[in-house]
N, C-alpha and C positions, 0 to 999 in steps of 0.2 A: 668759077667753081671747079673742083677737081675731077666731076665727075659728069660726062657728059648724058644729055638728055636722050632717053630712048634708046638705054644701052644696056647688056645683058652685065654683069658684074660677076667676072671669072679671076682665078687666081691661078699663075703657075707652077704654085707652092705644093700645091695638092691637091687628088682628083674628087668629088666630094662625091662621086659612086662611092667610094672607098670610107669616106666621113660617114655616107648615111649608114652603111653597113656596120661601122664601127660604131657609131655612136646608137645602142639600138634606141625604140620605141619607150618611151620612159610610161612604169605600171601604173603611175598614179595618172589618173584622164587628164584632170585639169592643172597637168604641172607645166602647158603651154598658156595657160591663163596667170599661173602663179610667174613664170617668165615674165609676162607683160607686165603684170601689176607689178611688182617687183622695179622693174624699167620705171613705173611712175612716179612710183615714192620715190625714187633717187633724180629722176630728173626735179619735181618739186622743190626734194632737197638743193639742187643744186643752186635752182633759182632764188629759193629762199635766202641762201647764205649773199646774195648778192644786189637783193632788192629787200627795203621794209615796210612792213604794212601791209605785208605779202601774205596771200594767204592760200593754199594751196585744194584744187578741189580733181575729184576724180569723178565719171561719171559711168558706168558698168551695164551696157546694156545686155539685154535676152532676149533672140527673135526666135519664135519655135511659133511651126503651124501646125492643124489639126491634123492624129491618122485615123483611120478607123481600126487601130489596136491600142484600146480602152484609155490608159491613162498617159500610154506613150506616144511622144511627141515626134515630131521632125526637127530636127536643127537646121535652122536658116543660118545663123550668125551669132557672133558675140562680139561686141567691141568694149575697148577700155579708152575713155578719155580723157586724156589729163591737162592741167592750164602748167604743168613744168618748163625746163627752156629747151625745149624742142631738139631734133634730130641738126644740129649745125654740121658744121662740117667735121669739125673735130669727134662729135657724140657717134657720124653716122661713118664716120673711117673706123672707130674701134667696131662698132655693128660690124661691119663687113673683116674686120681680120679674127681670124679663126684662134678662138684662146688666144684672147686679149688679160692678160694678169694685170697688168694696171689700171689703176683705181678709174672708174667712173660707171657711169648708171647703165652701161651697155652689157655688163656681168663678163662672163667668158666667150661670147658668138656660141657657146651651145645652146643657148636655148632658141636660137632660131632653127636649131636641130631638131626638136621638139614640135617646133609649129608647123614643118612639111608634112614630118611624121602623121601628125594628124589630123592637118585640113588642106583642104585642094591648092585654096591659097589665103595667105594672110595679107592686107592691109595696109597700107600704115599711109598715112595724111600728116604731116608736121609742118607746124606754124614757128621762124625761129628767127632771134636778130642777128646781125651780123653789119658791122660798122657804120650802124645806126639806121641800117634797112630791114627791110622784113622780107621774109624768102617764106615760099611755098615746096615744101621735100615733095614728092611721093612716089612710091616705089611700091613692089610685092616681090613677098618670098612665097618662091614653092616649088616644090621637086618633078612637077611635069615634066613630060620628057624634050620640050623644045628649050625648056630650062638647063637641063642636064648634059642636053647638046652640046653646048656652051660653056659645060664645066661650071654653071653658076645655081645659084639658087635665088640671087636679087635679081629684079631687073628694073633698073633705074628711069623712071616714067618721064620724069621734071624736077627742075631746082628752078622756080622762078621769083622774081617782086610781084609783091602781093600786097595787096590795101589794108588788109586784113593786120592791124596790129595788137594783137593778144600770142602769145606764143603758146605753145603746147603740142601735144600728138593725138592721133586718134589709130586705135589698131585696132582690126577688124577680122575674125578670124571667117569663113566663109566655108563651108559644104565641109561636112565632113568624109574624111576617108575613107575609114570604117565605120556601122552604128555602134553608138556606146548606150549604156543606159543613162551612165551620169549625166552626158548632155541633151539624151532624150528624156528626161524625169523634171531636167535643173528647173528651180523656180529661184526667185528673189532671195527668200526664207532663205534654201537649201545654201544657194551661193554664200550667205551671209555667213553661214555656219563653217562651212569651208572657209572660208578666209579668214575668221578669227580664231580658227585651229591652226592654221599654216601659220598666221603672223600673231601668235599671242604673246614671242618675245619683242617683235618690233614694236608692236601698239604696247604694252606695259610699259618699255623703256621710251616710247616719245608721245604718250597721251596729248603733254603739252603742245605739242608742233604736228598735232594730227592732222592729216589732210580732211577736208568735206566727202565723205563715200559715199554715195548715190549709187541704187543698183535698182533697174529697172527690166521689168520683166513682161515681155508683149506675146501674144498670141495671135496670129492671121492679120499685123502693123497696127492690133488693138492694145493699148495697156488694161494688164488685168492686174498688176501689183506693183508695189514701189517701197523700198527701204533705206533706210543711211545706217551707217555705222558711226558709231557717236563714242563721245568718250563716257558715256553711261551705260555702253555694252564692255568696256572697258577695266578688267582688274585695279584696283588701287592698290599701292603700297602698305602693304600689310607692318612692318615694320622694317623700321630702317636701323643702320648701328656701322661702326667703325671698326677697325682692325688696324693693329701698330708692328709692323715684323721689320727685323732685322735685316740691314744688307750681313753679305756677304762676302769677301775676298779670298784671293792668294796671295800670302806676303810674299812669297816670292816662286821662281819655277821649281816645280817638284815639291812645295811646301803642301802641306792641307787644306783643304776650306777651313776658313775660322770667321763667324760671326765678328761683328764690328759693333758700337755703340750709335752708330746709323741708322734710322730706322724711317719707316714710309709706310704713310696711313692709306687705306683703302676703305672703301663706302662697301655697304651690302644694302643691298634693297631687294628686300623679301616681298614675295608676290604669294599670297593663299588663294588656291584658286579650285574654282568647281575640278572634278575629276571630268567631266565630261567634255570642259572646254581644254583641260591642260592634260595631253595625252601622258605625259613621262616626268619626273620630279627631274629638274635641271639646272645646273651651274654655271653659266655662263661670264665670259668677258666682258667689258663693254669699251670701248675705242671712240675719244671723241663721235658719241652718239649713238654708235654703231656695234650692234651686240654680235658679237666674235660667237660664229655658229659649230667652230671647229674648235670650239676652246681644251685646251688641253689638261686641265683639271676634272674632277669630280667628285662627286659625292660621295661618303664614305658614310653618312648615316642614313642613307634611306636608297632602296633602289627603286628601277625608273616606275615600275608598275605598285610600289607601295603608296596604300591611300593614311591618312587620318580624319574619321568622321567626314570622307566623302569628298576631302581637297588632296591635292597634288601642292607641290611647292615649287616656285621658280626664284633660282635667287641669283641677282646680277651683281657681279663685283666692278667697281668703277675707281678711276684713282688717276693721279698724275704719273704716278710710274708707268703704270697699262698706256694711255696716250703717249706718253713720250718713248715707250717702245714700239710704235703702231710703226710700218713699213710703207713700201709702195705697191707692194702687191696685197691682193685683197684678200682679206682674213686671216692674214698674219701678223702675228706680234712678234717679234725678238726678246723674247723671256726665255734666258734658257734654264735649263735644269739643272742639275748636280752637276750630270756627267761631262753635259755638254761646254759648262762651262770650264769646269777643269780641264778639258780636253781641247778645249780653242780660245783661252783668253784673249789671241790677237784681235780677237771679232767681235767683244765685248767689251763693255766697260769695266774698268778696275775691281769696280764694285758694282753687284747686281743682288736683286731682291729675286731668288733661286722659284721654282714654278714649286716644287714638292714644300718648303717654305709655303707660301700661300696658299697651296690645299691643303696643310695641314690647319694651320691659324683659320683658313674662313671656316672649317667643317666643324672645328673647336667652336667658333664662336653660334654658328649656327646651330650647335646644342644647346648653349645659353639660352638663346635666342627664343627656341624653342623646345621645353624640355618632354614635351609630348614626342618630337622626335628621336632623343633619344632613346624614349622607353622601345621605339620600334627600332633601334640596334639592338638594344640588346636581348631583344624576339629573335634577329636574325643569329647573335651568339648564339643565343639557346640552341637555335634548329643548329646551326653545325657544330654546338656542342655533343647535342643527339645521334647525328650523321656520327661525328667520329667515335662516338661507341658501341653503335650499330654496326659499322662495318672495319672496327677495331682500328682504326685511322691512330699513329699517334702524333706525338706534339713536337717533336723531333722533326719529321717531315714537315708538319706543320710551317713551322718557322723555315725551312725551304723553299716555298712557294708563295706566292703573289695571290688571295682569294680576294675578289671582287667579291663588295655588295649584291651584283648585277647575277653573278653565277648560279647556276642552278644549280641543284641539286647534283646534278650527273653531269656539271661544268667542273664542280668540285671534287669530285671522285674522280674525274678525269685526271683532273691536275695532281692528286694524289696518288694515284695507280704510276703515271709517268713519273713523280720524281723516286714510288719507290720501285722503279722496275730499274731505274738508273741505281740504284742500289743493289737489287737483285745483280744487277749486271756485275759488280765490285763482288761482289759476294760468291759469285762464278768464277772471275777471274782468278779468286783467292783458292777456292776451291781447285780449278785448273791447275793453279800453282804447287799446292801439295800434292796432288796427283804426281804431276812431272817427278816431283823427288820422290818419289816411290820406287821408279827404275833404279835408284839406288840402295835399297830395301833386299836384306837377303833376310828369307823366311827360316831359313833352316838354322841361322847364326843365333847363338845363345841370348845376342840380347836384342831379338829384332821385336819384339812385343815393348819394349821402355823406347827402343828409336822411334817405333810407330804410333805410341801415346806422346811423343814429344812432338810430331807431326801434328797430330789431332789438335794438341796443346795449341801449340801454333795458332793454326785453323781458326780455332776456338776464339781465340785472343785478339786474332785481326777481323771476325765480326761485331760489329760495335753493340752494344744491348740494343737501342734502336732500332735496329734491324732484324729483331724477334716477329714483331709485328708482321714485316715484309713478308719473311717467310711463310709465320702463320697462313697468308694470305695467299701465297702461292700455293701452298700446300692444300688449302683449303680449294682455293677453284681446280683444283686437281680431283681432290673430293666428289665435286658438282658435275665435274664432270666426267666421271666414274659412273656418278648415281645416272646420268640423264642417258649415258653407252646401255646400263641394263635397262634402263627404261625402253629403248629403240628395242635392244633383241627379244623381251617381252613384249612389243608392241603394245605400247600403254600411250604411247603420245595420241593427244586428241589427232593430228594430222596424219595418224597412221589409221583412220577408220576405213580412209577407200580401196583398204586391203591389197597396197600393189607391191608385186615386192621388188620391180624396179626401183620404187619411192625408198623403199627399207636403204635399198642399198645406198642411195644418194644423202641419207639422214647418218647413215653411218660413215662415208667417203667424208660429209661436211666436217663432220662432228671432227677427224681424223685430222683431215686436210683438206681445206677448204676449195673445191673445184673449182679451176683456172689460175688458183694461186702459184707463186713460185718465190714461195716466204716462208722456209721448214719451221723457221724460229718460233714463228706466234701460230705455228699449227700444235696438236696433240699425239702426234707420232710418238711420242715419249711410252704412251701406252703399249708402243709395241716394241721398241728398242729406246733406251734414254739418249741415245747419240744422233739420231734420225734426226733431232729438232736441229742439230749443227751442223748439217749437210746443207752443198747447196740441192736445188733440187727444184721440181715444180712438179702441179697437178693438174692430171688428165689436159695435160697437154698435147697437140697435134703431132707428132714424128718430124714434121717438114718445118717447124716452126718452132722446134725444140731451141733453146738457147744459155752457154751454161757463160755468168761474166759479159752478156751482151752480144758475145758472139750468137751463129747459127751452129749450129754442130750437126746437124745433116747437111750434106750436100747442095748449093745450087743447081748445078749442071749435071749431068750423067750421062754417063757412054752409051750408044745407041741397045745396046747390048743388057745394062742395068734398066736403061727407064722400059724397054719391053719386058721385061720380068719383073718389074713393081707396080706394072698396068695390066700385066698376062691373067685371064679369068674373068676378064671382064671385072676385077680390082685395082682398086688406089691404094696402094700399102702404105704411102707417102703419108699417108691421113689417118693410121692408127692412132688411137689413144691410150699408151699404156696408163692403168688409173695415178700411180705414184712413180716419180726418175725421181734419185739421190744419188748424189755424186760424192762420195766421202773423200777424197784423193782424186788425182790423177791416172786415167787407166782401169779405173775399177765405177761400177753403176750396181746400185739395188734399185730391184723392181718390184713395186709391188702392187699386186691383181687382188681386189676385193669385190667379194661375192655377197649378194642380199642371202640372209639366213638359211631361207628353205629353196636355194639351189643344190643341185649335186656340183658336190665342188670337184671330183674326179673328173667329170667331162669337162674340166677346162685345165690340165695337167701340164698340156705342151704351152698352152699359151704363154707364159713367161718365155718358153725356150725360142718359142720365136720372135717374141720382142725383143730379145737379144741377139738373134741371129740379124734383125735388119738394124739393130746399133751396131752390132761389130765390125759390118760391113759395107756400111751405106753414109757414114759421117764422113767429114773433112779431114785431110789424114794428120794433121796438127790432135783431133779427138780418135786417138788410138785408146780404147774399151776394150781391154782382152780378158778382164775378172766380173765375173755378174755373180750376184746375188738374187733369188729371186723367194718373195715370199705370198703364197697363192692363200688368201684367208678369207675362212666363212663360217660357218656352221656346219653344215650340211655335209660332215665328212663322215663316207663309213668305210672303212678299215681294207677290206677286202675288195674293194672299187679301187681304192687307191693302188692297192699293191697289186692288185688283178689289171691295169690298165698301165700303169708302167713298174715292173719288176724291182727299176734300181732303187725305189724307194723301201726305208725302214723304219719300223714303227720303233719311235722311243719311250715306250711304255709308261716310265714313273712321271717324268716330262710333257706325257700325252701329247703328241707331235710329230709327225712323218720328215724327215730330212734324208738326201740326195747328196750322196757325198760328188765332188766334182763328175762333170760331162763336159763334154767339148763343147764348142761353138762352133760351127763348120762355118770356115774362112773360104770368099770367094774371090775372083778377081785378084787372088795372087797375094790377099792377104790370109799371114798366118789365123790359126785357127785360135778359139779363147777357149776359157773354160768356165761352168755356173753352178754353183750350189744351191740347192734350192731346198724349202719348206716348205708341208703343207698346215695350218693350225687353225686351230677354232678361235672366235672370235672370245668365248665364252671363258677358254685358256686365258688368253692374253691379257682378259680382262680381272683375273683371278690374279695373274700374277703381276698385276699393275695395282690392283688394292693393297696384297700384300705387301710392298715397296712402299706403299703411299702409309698402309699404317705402321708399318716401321719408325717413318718419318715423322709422325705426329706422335708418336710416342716417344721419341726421342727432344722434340722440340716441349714435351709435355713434361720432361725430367730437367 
């Protein structure tokens, strides 16, 4: 035998430290018991196909002793035991290689990942022939650390001859890890339930060749219960029916698909089933036997959580084409699709019966089938026919995008918003585009009012009607969010009752530009300049960890000279947060300082100038910043603070607005100096002249 007795089973392929970390704890408890079972039906399987008269049994024990916390139990043990053809030598070499993809009942070695995870150790006893002898396996997996030693998680006990001629396995799951409740509650019942949820596609599709399921449930080595699984716990074929589809070819390279007079029948076997036992309505493949759990079709008349009168539906497509596309790896069929066919004939057949082909034909027939299902399609038209005139969705988009049955509500919106923000986008660019020709626009020349309707014209012409809607929609969340800025400065939101007016200010920095972001695009900056949104830029960002394209743009290093004067005061200047950087160009930064409502916004005057004093002179010298913009916004401005606390500022009266015509930037360390323009404005201003903009805009979209 391959593998010798009393020996730890390591591989130098990989360190399974690294496996178990990767492969985490799986959330469902008993998906190292659905592991094992799983192992039994297929080794069964395998036995069956090779002996007749064969009949295959499983047997599912539960050991739990008494605690004294009420109904909860201790886990001793669970074992599964099966009469299949045992752990040979072949079944127990894929066991041991780690993602094993070829077919046999040992799955991928992940699920002995599963079983360290969550017991001390597991088991295993297998009965198996081999050139007409009988051999005794037995081994345990478990992640202990004398195991781990060793780089293994087997350790191979014995392979010996044994008198014993019945073949099969027995797996033994022993102490738990951690406490669970599942395995501290599990009774017979419970087990029962759980397994014919996990396998209600495998028991529907092989009723006939079902194993004997014994599950037996002990207390302190007492039986207190006992159950089988039978084929009278078992769904029946609710109806059954055929489907006839068309192959498909290329007459030749670069020709089209074109349908053939070809055609290949497929089975459906409809399964109606309680909602309780059948979690999701499902489509599945079936593969000599074997129901394809990753099937790459689905249902287009019902989604997974739609009931009728209490049942769920499962329906299995089966057929000689599906078999004679099954592979060697597990769960895969070679059925390609449109694209993939057209895209790699060399890999396929001449002719192939297309995957979009047979989800369109079963889903069709499955409305025949059942016309009670379809009235619950076209429930679901209804609701997104509602949705799209609720939030003015049109039909144009529509047909742009891909809607699943499965989507939500706010799956669909989603998908909506994105294809028309990719419009919105076209509709920018178009825009940007007349813009540019404007620099060639002379105002004063007799016919620049007929040049500039012919622009407009333009404009006009290269947005598609379609793209009304878009707009509307932009326009409108402009709206909402207009209405929710006054809301904040009235302090109307319910989350403004703890009266703080730090909180005021972070409701209105979000609302602007979302704190830690450095995405101007999908912020609301537009409210205070419309060009802000097309800056790069970021919010309340650190100084030292500033970044404009990936780069850092402050300094790593600094001369002994600079880091003692960015630490001098017992400060870290390094670690300022201006609330808003924009970078519109090269060379040039806006800053912007936002104040909560009822601060005096005059006592923070300088603070832009010094936020630019340590960008002008403290970045990487590739980020030369010699032009700042700075703009200090709140409320709380009165008139005489302002101009009583720095001079240079002037009130511009009709504008209601304080602005700073340039000042320097004093330049240290040998570089030249910059210079900043700065504003001071009300929030209340900006918000006045952001409505006005907005209804300009909805009134023009309204002509």
């Amino acid at each position: 035998m391959q593998y010798p007795d009393n020996t730890f089973i390591s591989t130098k392929d990989l360190m399974f430290t690294g496996v178990l970390n990767d492969i985490k704890k799986s959330q469902r408890a008993l998906q190292p018991v659905f592991e094992a079972l799983t192992n039994a039906f297929e080794a069964i399987k395998i036995k069956a196909n090779s002996e007749n008269d064969y009949k295959g049994e499983i047997t599912i024990t539960i050991n739990l002793s008494d605690t004294t916390a009420g109904d909860f139990k201790e886990f001793k043990s669970l074992s599964i035991q099966d009469n299949g053809v045992g752990f040979n030598e072949i079944e127990f070499n894929r066991f041991n290689v780690f993602k094993d993809f070829t077919k046999g009942y040992k799955n991928l070695g992940s699920g002995r990942i599963q079983y360290v995870h969550y017991f001390d150790n597991t088991e295993f006893k297998s009965i198996f022939l081999d050139n007409g002898k009988y051999y005794e396996r037995s081994f345990i997996v478990s992640k202990d650390s004398k195991y781990l030693d060793k780089n293994a998680i087997v350790f191979h006990k014995h392979c010996k001859i044994t008198d014993i001629q019945k073949t099969g396995t027995k797996v033994t799951f022993n102490s738990l890890l951690e406490n669970s409740y599942i395995y501290s509650t599990l009774t017979e019942e419970k087990l029962k339930e759980f397994i014919l949820e996990r396998y209600i596609h495998y028991f529907c599709y092989n009723t006939t060749s079902l194993p004997d399921i014994k599950i037996k449930y002990y207390e302190q080595g007492e039986l207190k219960g006992d159950t089988n699984i039978t084929k009278s716990d078992i769904p029946t074929v609710d109806k059954k029916d055929t489907v006839s589809i068309q192959y498909s070819k290329i007459p030749d390279i670069g020709s089209k698909l074109e349908k053939i007079d070809k055609r290949e029948d497929f089975t459906i076997d409809a399964f109606k089933i309680s909602k309780d036992l059948l979690k999701a309505n499902d489509l599945k493949f079936v593969s000599k036997g074997e129901v394809i759990e990753d099937t790459n079709i689905s249902l287009s008349s019902l989604a997974n959580n739609d009931e009728v009168e209490g049942y769920k539906y499962l329906f299995l497509v089966s057929g000689n084409y599906i078999d004679s596309r099954d592979t060697n790896l597990r769960g895969v069929l070679n059925i390609p699709s449109k694209d993939t066919f057209a895209k790699n004939t060399n890999i396929f057949y001449n002719e192939e019966v297309l995957l979009e082909d047979i989800e369109q034909s079963v889903n069709e027939k499955i409305s025949t089938m059942y016309p009670e299902i379809e009235e619950v399609k076209k429930n679901h038209i209804e609701q997104l026919e509602k949705l799209k005139k609720m939030f003015l969705l049109d039909d144009e988009t529509a047909k742009d995008i891909k809607i699943s049955i499965n989507d939500s509500e706010s799956k669909i919106l989603e998908k909506f918003y994105e294809a028309e923000a990719k419009k919105t986008a076209n509709i920018d660019a178009s825009i940007k585009s007349s813009i540019d020709k404007l620099d060639s626009l002379d105002t004063t020349s007799e016919d620049y009012q007929e040049l500039l309707k012919a622009e407009v014209e333009k404009l006009v012409s290269a947005i598609p009607l379609q793209n009304k809607t878009s707009l509307t929609h932009y326009v409108a969340r402009r709206k909402l969010v207009l209405d929710l800025f006054q809301k904040i400065l009235d302090k109307k939101l319910i989350v403004q009752n703890n009266d703080s007016s730090a909180y005021d200010e972070a409701l209105i920095h979000n609302l602007l530009f979302q704190q830690q972001s450095k995405d101007p695009e999908t912020s609301d900056l537009w409210i205070i300049n419309e060009d802000f949104i097309y800056f790069k830029g970021s919010s309340e960002k650190q100084l030292s960890k500033l970044e404009i394209d990936g780069k850092r743009v402050f300094k790593n290093e600094f001369t002994t000279e600079e880091e003692n004067y960015l630490r001098s005061l017992g400060e870290n200047r390094k670690i300022k947060r201006p609330d808003v950087l924009l970078f519109p160009e090269e060379g040039k930064c806006i800053i912007l300082e936002l104040k909560a409502p009822d601060v005096n916004v005059s006592e923070h005057l300088t603070q832009i100038d010094f936020y630019a004093f340590l960008i002008r002179n403290f970045t990487e010298e590739e980020f030369q910043i010699t032009t700042f913009y700075g703009y200090l916004i709140g409320e709380g401005i009165e008139a005489n603070d302002v101009l009583g606390r720095v001079s240079r500022y002037e009130h511009s009266y009709h504008l209601d607005y304080f602005f700073r015509p340039s000042e320097n930037v004093h330049g240290v360390g040998g570089r030249e100096k910059g210079s900043i323009y700065s504003e001071v404005i009300k929030y209340s201003t900006l918000l006045e002249r952001a409505r006005i903009r907005n209804r300009i805009f909805i009134e023009k979209l309204n002509n």
